[in-house]
N, C-alpha and C positions, 0 to 999 in steps of 0.2 A: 806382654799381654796379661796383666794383673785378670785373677779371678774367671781366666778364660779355660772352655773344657779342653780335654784331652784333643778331641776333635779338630775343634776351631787350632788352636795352635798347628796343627800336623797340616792341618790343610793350608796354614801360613804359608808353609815350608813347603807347599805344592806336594805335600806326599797323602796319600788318595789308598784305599783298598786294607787300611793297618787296622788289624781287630782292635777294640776295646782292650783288651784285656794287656794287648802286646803293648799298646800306649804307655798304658800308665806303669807299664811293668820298667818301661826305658825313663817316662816322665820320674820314677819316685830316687833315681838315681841323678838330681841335678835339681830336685824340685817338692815343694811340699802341697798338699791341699791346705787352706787357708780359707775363715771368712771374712767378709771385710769389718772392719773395725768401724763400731758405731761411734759418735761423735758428736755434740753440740754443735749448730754450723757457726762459724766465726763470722761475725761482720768486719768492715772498717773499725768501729767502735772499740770491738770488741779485743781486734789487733793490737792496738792504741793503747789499751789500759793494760795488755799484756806486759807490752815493751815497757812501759810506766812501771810499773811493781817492777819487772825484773830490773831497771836504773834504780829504783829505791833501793833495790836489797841488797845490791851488786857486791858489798863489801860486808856482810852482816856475817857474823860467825852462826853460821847454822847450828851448830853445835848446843847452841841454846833456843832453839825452837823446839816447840812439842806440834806438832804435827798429828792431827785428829780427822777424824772420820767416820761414818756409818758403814756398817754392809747389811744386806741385809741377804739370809741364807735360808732356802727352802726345803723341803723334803727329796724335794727332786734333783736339784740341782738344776744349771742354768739349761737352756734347751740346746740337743747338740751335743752334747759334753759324753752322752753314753754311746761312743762309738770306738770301735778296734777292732783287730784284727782276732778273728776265731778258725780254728784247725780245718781242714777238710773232712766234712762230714759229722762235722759239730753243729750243733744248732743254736742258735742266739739266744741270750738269757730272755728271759720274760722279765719286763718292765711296767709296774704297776704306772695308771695313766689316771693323775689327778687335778684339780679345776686347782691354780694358782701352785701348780707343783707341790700339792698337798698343805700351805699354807707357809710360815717360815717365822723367823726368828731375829729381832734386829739388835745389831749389834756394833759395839763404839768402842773403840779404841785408840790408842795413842805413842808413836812412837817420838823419842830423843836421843841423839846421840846413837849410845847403842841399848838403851833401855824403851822396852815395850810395858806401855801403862795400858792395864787391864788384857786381857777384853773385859767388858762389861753388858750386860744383857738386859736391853730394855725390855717392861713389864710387857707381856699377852696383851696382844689388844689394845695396848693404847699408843694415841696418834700423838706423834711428837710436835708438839704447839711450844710456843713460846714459853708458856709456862711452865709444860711438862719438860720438857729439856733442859729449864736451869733446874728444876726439881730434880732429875735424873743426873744430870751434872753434882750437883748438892750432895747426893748420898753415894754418889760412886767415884768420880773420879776427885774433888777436892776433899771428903772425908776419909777416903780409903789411899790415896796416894801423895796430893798436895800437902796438903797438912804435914806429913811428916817430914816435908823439907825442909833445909836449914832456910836462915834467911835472906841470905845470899843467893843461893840458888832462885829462890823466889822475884828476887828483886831480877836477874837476868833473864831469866826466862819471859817466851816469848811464846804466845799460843795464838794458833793457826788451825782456823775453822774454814767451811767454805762459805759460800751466800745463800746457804739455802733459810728460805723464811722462816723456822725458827730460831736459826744461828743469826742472822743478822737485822732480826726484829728491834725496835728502839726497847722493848720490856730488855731483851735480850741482852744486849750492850750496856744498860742502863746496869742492869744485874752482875753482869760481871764487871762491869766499873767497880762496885760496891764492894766485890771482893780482890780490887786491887788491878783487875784485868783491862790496863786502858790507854789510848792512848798508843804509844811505840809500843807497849806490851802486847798490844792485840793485833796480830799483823792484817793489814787489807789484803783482799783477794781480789785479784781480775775474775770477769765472768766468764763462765765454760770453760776452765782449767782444772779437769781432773789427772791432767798429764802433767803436771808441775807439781802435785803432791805426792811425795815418795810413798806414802802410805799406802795408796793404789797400788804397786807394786806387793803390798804383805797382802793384803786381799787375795791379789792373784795365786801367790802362795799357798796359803790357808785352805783358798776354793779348790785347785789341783788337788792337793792332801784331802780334803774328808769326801772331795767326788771324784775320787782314782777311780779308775775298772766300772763306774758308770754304778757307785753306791748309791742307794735310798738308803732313806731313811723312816722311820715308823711312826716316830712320837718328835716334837718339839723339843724334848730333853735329850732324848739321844740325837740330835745334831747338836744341837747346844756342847753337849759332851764333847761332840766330836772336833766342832771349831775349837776350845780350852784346850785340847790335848794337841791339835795342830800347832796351835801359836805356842807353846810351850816347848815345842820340838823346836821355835827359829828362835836362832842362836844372836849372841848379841852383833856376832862379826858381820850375821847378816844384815842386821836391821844397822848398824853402821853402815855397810858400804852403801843401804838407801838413801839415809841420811848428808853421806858425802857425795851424794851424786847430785846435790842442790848445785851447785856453782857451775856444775855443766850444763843445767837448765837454763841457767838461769844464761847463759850465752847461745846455748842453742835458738834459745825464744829471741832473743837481739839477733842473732846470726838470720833468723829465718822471719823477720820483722813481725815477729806476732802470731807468726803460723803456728800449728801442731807440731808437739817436739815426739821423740819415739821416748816410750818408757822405759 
């Protein structure tokens, strides 16, 4: 009985008269609270072109994929997140309550192999379009980290965006054609698969770390701060074993014809 109360379950089991309290004290010994996991809903279609990419890439050395992403991170952190256990006869921290979790911070990065490219932090206030995105791509990730690879390196690699409209706009594509990014260098993505990019995984990461114990935060700089110092703490064996978890993906998604894989 996914997502069912204490209640409900006990009364499954025909047993009737159990405090609250006593429930969850036997439930937390065989069992967790949990909520459910938001999700894109999957069409036919959508199955379809899953299974497609994963036949395409079946044999691809991941190894040479750079793997990309946004997060984007608020003052608040996500909702939910500030909750735990406090002593008997302690009182619950006070939690400042703001419209958009006090505003936030967006941010792009990129993992390969076992190398994490950036973070990097888009400007205040502005909305990521087609053109602002290769311009943001321009001075951060291909002048601060591309650039300096040899040319070999360049020539294999392999970068992996999702479909979101400024990533897979024709300005977009046309633009990194330009800088060499085309073709087999630029991988296709299925729709609604944020569960086939490992990177989703370092988010997760990241987000745990700077909203432990149910942190706020004050200013846009100080989380900013705080994500840079998070991801500098995952180490590279981390961001490896994300990396080599493609091929199990990439069968789980065959195995499960297109469905949802676990991250």
């Amino acid at each position: 009985m996914p997502l069912a109360t204490s209640l409900a379950i006990f009364q499954s089991c025909n047993i009737t008269g159990v405090p609250k309290s006593t429930r969850c004290a036997i439930l937390r010994d065989m069992a967790k609270v949990r909520k459910a996991e938001r999700r894109p809903p999957l069409n036919k279609t959508h199955k379809l072109k899953r299974q497609d990419w994963a036949k395409k890439y079946l044999k691809t050395d991941f190894s040479k994929v750079l793997w990309t992403d946004e997060m984007r991170v608020s003052l608040d952190g996500p909702d939910g997140w500030a909750r735990g256990w406090i002593g008997k006869g302690q009182r619950a921290p006070v939690r400042l309550r703001r419209q958009q979790g006090g505003g936030g911070v967006l941010v792009w990065a990129g993992i390969i192999k076992d190398e994490l490219v950036g973070p990097f932090r888009a400007e205040d206030g502005v909305k990521l379009n087609s053109q602002s995105y290769c311009q943001f791509l321009e001075d951060t990730f291909f002048k601060q980290w591309y650039r300096k690879k040899s040319a070999s390196f360049k020539k294999n690699m392999i970068f992996m965006q999702d479909n979101a409209p400024s990533h897979a706009s024709k300005y977009s594509t046309a633009w990194l054609a330009r800088k060499g990014i085309k073709e087999e260098k630029l991988m296709t993505w299925p729709p609604c698969s944020p569960d086939l990019n490992p990177i989703e995984n370092l988010w997760s990461i990241i987000k745990c770390e700077i909203y432990k114990e149910g942190k706020q935060y004050t200013s846009l700089n100080s989380v900013w701060e705080a994500v840079v110092a998070a991801a500098r703490n995952v180490d590279g064996e981390q961001i490896k074993t994300l990396t080599e978890s493609m091929d199990g993906r990439l069968l789980s998604v065959l195995a499960k014809k297109g469905g949802y894989i676990g991250r």
